[in-house]
C-alpha positions as CSV (number, residue, x, y, z in Angstrom):
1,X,-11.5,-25.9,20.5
2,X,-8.2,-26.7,21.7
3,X,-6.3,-25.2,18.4
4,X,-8.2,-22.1,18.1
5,X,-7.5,-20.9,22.0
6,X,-3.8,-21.4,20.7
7,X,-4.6,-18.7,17.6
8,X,-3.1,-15.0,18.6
9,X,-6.0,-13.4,20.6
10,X,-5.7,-10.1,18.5
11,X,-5.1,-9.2,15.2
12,X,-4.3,-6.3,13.1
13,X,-6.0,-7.3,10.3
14,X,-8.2,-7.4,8.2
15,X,-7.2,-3.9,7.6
16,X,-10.0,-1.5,6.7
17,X,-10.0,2.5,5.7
18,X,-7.6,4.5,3.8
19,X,-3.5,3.3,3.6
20,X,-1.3,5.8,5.3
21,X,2.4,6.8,4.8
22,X,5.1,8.7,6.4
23,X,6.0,12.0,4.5
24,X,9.8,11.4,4.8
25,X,9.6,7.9,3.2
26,X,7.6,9.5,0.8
27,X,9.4,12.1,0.2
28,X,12.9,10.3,-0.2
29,X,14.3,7.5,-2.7
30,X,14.8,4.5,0.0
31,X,14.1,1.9,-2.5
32,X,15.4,0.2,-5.7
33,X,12.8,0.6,-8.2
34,X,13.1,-2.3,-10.1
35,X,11.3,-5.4,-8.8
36,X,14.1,-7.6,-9.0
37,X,16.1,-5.9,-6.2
38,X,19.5,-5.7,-8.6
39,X,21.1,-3.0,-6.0
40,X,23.2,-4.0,-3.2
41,X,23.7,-0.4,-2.3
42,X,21.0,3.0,-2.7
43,X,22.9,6.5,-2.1
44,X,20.9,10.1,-2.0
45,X,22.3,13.3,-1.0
46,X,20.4,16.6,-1.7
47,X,22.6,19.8,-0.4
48,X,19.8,22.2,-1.0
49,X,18.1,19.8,1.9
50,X,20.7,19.0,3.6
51,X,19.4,15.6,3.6
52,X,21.7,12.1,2.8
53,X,20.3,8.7,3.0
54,X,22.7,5.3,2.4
55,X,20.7,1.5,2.5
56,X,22.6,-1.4,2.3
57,X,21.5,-5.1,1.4
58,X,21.2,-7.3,4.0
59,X,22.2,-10.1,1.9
60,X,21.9,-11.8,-1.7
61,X,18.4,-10.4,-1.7
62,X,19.5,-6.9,-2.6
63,X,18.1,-3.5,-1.5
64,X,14.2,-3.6,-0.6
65,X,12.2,-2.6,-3.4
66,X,9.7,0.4,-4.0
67,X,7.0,-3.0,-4.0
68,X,8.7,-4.2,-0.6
69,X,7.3,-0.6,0.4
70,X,3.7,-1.2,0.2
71,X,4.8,-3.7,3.7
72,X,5.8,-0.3,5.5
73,X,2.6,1.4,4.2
74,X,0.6,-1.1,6.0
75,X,2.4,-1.3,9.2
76,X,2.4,2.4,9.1
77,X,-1.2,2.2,8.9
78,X,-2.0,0.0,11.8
79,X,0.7,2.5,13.8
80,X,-1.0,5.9,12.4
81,X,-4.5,3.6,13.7
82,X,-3.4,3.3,17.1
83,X,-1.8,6.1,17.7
84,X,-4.9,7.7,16.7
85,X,-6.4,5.7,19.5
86,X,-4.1,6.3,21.3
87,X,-3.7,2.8,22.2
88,X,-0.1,2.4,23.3
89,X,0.7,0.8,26.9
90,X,4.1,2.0,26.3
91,X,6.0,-1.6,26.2
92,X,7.2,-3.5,23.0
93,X,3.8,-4.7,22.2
94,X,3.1,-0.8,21.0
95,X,5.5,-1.4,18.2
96,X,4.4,-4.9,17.0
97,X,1.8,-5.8,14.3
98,X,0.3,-9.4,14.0
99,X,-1.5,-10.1,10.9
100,X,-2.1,-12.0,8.1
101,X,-0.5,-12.5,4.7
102,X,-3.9,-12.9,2.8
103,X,-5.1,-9.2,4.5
104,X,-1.5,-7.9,3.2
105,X,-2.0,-9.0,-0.7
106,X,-5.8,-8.1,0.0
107,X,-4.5,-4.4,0.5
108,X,-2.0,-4.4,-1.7
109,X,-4.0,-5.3,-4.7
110,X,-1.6,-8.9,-5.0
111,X,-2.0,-12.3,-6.5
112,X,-2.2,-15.0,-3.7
113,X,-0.8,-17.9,-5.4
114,X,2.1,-19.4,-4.3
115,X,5.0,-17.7,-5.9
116,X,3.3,-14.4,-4.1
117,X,3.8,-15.9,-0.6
118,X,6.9,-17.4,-1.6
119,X,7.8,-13.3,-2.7
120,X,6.8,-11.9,0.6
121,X,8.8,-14.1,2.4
122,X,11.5,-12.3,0.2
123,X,10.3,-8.9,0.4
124,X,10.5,-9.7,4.5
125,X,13.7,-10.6,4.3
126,X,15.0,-7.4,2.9
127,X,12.8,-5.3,5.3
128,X,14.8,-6.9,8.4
129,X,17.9,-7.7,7.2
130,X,18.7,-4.0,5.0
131,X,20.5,-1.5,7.0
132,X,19.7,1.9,6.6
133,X,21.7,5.5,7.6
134,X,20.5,9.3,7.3
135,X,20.5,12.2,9.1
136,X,16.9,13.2,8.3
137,X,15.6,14.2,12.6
138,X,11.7,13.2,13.2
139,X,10.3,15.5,15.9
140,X,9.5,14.1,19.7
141,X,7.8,16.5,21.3
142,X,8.5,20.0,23.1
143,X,10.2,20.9,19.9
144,X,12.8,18.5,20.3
145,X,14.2,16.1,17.4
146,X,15.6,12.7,17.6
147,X,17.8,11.5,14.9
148,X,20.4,8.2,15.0
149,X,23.7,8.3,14.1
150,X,24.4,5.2,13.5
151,X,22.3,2.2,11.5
152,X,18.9,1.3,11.8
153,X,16.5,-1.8,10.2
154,X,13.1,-0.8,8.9
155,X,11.6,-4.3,11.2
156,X,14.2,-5.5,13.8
157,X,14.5,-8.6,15.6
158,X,11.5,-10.5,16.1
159,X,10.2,-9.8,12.9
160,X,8.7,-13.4,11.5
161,X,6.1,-15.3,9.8
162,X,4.7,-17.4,12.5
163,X,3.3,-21.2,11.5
164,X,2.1,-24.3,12.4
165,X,3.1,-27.9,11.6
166,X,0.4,-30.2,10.8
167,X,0.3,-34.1,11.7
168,X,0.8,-34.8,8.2
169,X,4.1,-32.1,7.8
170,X,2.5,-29.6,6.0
171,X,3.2,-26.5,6.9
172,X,0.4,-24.0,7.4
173,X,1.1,-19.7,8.0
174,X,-0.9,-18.3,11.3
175,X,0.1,-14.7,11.2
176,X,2.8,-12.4,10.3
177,X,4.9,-10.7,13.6
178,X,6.4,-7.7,12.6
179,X,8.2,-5.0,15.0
180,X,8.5,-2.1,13.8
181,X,12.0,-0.2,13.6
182,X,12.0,2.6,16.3
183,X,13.2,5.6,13.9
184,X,10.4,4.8,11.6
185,X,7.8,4.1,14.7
186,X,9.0,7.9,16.1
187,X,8.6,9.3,12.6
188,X,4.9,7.9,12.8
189,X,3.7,8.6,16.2
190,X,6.0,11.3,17.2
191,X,6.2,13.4,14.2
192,X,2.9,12.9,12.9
193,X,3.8,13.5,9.3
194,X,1.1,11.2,8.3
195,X,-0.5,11.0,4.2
196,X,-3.3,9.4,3.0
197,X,-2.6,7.2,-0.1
198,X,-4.9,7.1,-3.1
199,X,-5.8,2.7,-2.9
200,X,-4.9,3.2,-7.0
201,X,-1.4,3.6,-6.4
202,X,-0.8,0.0,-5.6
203,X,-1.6,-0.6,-9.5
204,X,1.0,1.7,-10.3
205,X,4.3,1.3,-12.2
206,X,7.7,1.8,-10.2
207,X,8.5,5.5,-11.6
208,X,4.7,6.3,-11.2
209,X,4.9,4.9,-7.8
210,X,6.9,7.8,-7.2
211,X,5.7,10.5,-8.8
212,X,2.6,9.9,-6.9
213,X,4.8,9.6,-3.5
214,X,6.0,13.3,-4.5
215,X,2.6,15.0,-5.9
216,X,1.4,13.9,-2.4
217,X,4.4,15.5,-0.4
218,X,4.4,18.7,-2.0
219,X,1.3,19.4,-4.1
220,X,-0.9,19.4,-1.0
221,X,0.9,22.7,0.6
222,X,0.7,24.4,-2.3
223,X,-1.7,24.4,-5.6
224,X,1.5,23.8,-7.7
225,X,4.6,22.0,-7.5
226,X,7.7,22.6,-9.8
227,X,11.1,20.9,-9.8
228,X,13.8,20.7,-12.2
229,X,13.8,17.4,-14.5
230,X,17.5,16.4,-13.2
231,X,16.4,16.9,-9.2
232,X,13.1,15.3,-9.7
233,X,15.3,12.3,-11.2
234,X,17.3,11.8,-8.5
235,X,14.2,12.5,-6.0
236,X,12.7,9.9,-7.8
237,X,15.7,7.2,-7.7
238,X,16.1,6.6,-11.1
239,X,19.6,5.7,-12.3
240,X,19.2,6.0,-16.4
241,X,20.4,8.7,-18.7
242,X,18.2,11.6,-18.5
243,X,17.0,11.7,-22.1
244,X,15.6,8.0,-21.2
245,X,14.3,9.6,-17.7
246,X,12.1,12.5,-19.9
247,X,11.2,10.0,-22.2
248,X,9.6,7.7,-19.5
249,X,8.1,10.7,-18.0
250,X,6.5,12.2,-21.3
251,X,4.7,8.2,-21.7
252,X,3.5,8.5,-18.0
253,X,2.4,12.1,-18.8
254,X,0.4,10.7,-22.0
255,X,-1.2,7.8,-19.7
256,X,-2.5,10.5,-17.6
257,X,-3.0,7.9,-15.0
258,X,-1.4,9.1,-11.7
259,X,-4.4,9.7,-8.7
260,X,-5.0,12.9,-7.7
261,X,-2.6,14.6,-9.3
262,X,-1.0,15.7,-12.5
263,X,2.0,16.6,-14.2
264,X,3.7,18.7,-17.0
265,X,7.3,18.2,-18.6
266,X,7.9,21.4,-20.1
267,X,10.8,21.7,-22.2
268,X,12.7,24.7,-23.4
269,X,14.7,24.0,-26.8
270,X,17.1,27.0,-28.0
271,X,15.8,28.8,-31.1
272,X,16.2,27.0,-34.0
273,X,17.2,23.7,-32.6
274,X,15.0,20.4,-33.3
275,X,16.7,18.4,-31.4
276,X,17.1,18.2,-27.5
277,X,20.6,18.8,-25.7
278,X,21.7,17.9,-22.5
279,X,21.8,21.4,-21.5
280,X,17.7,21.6,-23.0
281,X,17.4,18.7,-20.5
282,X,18.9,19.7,-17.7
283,X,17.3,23.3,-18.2
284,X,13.8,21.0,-18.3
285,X,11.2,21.8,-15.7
286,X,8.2,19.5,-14.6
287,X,5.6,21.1,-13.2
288,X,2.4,18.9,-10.6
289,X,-0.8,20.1,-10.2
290,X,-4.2,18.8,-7.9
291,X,-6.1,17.1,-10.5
292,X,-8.9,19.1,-10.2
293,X,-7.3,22.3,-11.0
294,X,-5.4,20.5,-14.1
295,X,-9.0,19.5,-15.0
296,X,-10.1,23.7,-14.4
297,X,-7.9,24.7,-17.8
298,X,-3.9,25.0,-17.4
299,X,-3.6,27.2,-20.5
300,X,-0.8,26.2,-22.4
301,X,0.4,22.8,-20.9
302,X,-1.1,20.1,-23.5
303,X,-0.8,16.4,-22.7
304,X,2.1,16.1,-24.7
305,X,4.3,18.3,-22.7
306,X,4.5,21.6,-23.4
307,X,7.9,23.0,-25.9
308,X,9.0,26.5,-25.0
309,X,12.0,27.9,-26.9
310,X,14.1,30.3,-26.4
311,X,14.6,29.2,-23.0
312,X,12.7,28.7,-19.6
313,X,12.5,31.8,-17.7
314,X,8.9,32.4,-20.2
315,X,8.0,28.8,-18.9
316,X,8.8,29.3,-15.7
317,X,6.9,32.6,-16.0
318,X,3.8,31.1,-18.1
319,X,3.5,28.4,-15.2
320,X,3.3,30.4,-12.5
321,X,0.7,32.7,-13.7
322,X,-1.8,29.5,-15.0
323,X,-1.2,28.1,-11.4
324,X,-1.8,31.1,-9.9
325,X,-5.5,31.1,-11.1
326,X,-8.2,30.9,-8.7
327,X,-10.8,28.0,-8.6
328,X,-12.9,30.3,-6.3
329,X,-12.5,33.3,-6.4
330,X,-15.6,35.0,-4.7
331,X,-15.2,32.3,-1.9
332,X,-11.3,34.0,-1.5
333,X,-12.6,37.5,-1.8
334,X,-15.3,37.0,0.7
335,X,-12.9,35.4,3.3
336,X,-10.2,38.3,2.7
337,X,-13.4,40.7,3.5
338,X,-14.3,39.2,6.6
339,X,-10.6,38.9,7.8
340,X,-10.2,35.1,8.2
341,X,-6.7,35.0,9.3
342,X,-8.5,35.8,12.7
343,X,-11.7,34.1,12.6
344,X,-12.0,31.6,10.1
345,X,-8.8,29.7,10.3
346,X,-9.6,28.8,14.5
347,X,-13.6,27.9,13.8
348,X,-14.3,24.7,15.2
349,X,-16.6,23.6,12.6
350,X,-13.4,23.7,10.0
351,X,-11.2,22.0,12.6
352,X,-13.2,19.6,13.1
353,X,-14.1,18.5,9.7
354,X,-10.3,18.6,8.9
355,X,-9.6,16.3,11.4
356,X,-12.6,13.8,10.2
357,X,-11.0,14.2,6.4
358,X,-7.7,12.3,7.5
359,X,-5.8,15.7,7.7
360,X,-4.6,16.7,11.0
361,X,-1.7,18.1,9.9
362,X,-3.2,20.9,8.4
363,X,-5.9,21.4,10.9
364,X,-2.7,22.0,13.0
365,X,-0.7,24.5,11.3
366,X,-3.9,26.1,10.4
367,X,-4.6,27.2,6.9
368,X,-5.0,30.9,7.0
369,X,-1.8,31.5,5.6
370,X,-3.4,30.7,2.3
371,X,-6.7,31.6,1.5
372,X,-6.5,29.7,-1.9
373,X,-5.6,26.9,-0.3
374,X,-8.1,27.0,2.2
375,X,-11.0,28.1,0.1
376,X,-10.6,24.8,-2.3
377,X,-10.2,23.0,1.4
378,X,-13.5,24.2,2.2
379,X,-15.1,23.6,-0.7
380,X,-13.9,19.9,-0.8
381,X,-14.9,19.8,2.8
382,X,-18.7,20.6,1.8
383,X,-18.2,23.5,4.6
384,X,-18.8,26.5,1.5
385,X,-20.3,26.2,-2.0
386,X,-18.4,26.6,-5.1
387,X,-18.6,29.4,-7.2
């Protein structure tokens, strides 16, 4: 009795429902994508954005990896949890997580032998020690922004693994402490920029890993995505020649295996050629889709990749008019009819179920704007019928 009134009289875990992120992590390369954490520095700057981003190792242990990552999706989910709650008291406590490192791997779809809890103390390390500098702003309220112009930690100081010597020195783990970094904790609460993950994308490769982060970001505002091969490259993190970036991508297109979404490298060779340049490559778009719209018939775009020559304004052209293809389109003529930019988009019935399907974001902004989007919303919702 006397050891178990010692135990923490809370815990965050188990952890049950969906694992959430935050868009800008997701959105960003903050992570070396190769398990082994080789990089002692990561640099990303995007002027069309506007956005930089610098991480530096801590230590020996390198940069925190894109598998260190799945640590900040669960801490971001116990976060998104409470501030759902809204179960902050407003002291330090609101920013600190105690749980344990079986719930983690349990989550994260990880072995739990001893070389995995001998790798998390490793992955823990980086996460505290790794210093990290952009100039990315998260919103704080009364449409005011916060940003930090110095360096920041993704878990700062009391950030541990908490344990318990035996009488016969063994060594036995209690609980994991982790406090949460206060740029990434205002990017959570504050901002609200909140995803849903797919639990299949912990059995994800590194580049896949990605793909997924950005098909979530971006495919969800819109019923297509497009971004040129050398961006999406550099969104993405990856470091090799390009021709060994497409490559990868065209195997990961073949594997078909990304939740939710899918993708499409199309290529534009110059007439005649039969062999790819770096101009072909660089002129190279890829093009996401909602998985259930790939599956409606994207004329065109085979699972090989689709090879347009003469170059890509006819791909770019042929894309946008397959995308542009409604799944239901008496559902979108019948709201145009009835004028739902001022009735349908404010009913509490669609508000409400928004809210229950994890996506308050978009009960927010409201989704009249696009009565595509917001058709195949309310169809997924179960709130109209499909054609």
């Amino acid at each position: 009795m006397a050891e178990t009134a010692q135990l923490p009289l809370k815990l965050d875990s188990p952890l049950f429902g969906a694992v959430k992120g935050e868009r800008n992590v997701m959105a960003f390369p903050w992570f070396d994508l190769d398990r082994r954490a080789l990089k002692s520095r990561i640099a990303f700057e995007d002027s069309d954005l506007g956005v930089t981003i610098e991480v530096r190792a801590g230590g020996a242990g390198g940069c925190p990896t894109i598998y260190d990552k799945d640590l900040i999706l669960y801490a971001a989910t116990v976060i998104a949890k409470r501030a759902d709650d809204n179960d902050f008291d407003g002291s330090d406590r609101d920013r600190t997580i105690d749980f344990t490192i079986h719930d983690f791997m349990r989550v994260a779809s990880r072995s739990t032998d001893k070389n995995a809890y001998d790798n998390f103390h490793n992955m823990l390390d980086r996460l505290t020690t790794a210093s990290i500098r952009t100039n990315i702003e998260v919103a704080v309220g009364d449409g005011e922004m916060e940003g930090l112009d110095g360096w920041f930690t993704w878990f700062e100081s009391g950030t541990a693994v908490k344990y318990r010597r035996t009488k016969d020195g063994q060594k036995r783990v209690q609980r994991v402490r982790i406090v949460v970094g206060k740029w990434l904790w205002n990017a959570i609460v504050k901002d609200r920029k909140i995803l849903t993950y797919d639990p299949r994308y912990f059995d994800l490769d590194p580049v896949a890993r990605r793909l997924y982060d950005l098909a979530r970001v971006h495919v969800g505002r819109q019923p297509r995505w497009q971004i040129g091969l050398a961006k999406l490259q550099r969104r993405i993190g990856d470091n090799r020649r390009l021709a060994k970036f497409a490559d990868a991508l065209l195997a990961i297109q073949e594997r078909d295996s990304l939740p939710s979404y899918r993708f499409r490298v199309v290529m534009a060779l110059r007439a005649g050629a039969r062999r790819r340049s770096q101009r072909d490559l660089e002129s190279t778009m890829v093009v996401f889709t909602p998985r259930s719209e790939a599956a409606a018939g994207t004329h065109g775009v085979d699972r090989q990749g689709t090879v347009l020559r003469g170059g890509t304004v006819s791909a770019v052209r042929q894309i946008e008019a397959v995308a542009r293809e409604v799944r239901h389109p008496g559902l979108v003529r019948q709201m145009e009819a009835i004028g739902y930019m001022g009735r349908l988009a404010k009913a509490k019935a669609v508000t409400r179920a928004l809210r229950e399907a994890d996506r308050p974001a978009v009960a927010e902004r409201g989704l009249a704007n696009d009565p595509v989007e917001l058709a195949d919303m309310l169809v997924e919702l179960g709130l109209e019928i499909a054609d």
